[in-house]
N, C-alpha and C positions, 0 to 999 in steps of 0.2 A: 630460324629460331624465333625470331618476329613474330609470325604468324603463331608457331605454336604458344606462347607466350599470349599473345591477344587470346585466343579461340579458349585457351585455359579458362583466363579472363573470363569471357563470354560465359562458358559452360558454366560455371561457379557460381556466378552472379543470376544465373536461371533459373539456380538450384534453392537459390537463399527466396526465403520467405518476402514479397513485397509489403509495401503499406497495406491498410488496411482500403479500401474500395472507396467511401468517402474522405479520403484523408485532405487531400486538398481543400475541397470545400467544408469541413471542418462536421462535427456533430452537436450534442448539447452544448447550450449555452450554460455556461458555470462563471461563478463569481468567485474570485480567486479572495481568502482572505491573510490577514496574519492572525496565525494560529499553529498551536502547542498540542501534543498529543503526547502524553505521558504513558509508558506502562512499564513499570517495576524498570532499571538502568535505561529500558533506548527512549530518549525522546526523539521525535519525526517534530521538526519544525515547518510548516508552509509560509512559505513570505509573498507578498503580495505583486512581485513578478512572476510568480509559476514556480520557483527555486521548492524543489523541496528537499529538505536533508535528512538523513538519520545519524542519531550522534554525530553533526557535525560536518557528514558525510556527504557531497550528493549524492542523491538518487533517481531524481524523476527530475521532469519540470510539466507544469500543466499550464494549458492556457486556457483561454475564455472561450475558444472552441472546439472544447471538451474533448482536444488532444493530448497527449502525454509520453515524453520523449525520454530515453533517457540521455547518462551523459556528452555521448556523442553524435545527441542530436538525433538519433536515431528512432524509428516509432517504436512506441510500446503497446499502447493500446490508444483505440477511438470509444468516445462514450459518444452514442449515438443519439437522438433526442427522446426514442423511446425507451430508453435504461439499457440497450444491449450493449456490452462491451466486448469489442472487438479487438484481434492482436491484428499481429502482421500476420499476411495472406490471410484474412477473413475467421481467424480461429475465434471461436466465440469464446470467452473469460466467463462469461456473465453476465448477469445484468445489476446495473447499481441503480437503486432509487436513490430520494433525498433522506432516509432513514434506513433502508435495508438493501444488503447485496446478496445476490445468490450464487454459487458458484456454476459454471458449464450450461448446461440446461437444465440443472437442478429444479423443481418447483419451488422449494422451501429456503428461507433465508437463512445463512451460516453465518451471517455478523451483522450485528445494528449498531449504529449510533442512535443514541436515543435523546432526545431534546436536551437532556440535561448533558450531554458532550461525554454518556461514561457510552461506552464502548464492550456491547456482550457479544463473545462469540456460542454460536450453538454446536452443541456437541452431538455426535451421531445416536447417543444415547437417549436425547433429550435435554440433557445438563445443561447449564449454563456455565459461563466463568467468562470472569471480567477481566479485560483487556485495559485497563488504566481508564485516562478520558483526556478529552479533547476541551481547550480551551480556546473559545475566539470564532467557535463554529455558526453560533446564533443567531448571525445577524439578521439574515436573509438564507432563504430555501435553496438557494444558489449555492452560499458557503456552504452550508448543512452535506447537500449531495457532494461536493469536489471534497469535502471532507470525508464522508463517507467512500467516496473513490478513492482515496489514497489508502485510509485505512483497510478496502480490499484487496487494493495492491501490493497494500507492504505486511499485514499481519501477516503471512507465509514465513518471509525471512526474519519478522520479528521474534515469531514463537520458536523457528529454529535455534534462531539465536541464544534466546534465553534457554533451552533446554540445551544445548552446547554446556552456556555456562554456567547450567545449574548442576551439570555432571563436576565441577571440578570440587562443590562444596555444598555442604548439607543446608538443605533449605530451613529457614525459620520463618517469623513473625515481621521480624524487627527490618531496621532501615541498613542498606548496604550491602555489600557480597555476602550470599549463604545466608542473609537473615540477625546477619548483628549488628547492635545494636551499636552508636557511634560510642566509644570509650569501653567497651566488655572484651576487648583484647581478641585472642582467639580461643577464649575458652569453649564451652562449649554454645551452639546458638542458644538465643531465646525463642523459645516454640510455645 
């Protein structure tokens, strides 16, 4: 029973995805800062050990090189020094500059941070639309890109998120769930 028990083990563990190829020896150098990334309810906090959260939450942690773990320690992606970003077992994500990420092998970039810390994703259309922004990014070229690499990490779950919880109430204008305004009750939104 031992045996089969270990060999399971074994088998299982061969099957799971490894680190990324340079994991050990680490990739880009990023400068981790404290910094705020706003967009419509989730804020993404980065604090300046690697911690990152969403509302609150963890979810990543990054270091200064240019690893990215999540809660249980576990790899997520290597940001490699020429902008690729790798998952476990070698899956390319992307590539993240200090301003633009692109998704897979994509040519074209699907989200920037732009010096001013707003945050556009591009649309397959052409479109734009703004993803909130980021506070605390500026300092240095460093912060900029580990910002921009979170923001390609987490706007997936972010937009889902918000489109979850934009189905339970009609969108408006205004500040707060569905678009009202703080004191306009649940009348109808302001749009």
């Amino acid at each position: 029973m031992r045996r089969l028990i270990l060999a399971s083990v074994f088998v299982l563990g061969a099957c799971a995805p490894g680190a990324p190829a340079n994991w050990v020896r680490g990739g880009a150098m990023l400068d981790v800062p404290r910094a705020r990334w706003v967009v419509g309810t989730a804020v993404v906090d980065v604090f300046p050990d690697g911690r990152v959260t969403l509302n609150e939450t963890e979810e990543l942690t990054v270091d200064r090189g240019g690893r990215v773990y999540d809660p249980n320690n576990d790899p997520v992606a290597l940001l490699e020094p020429g902008g690729k970003l790798v998952g476990p077992g070698d899956k390319l994500l992307g590539n993240v500059g200090i301003l633009h990420a692109s998704q897979g092998d994509e040519p074209h970039a699907w989200l920037s941070v732009m010096p001013t810390g707003e945050v556009v994703r591009y649309e397959d259309d052409g479109g734009r639309s703004s993803l909130g922004v980021w506070i605390g990014c500026n300092q240095t070229y460093l912060q900029h890109q580990t910002c921009t690499l979170v923001s390609h990490l987490l706007t997936p779950r972010i937009v889902a998120q918000s489109r979850n919880a934009n189905t339970l109430m009609p969108n408006g204008l205004g500040y707060g769930p569905g678009g009202y305004m703080p004191g306009m009750g649940f009348g109808l939104p302001y749009r």
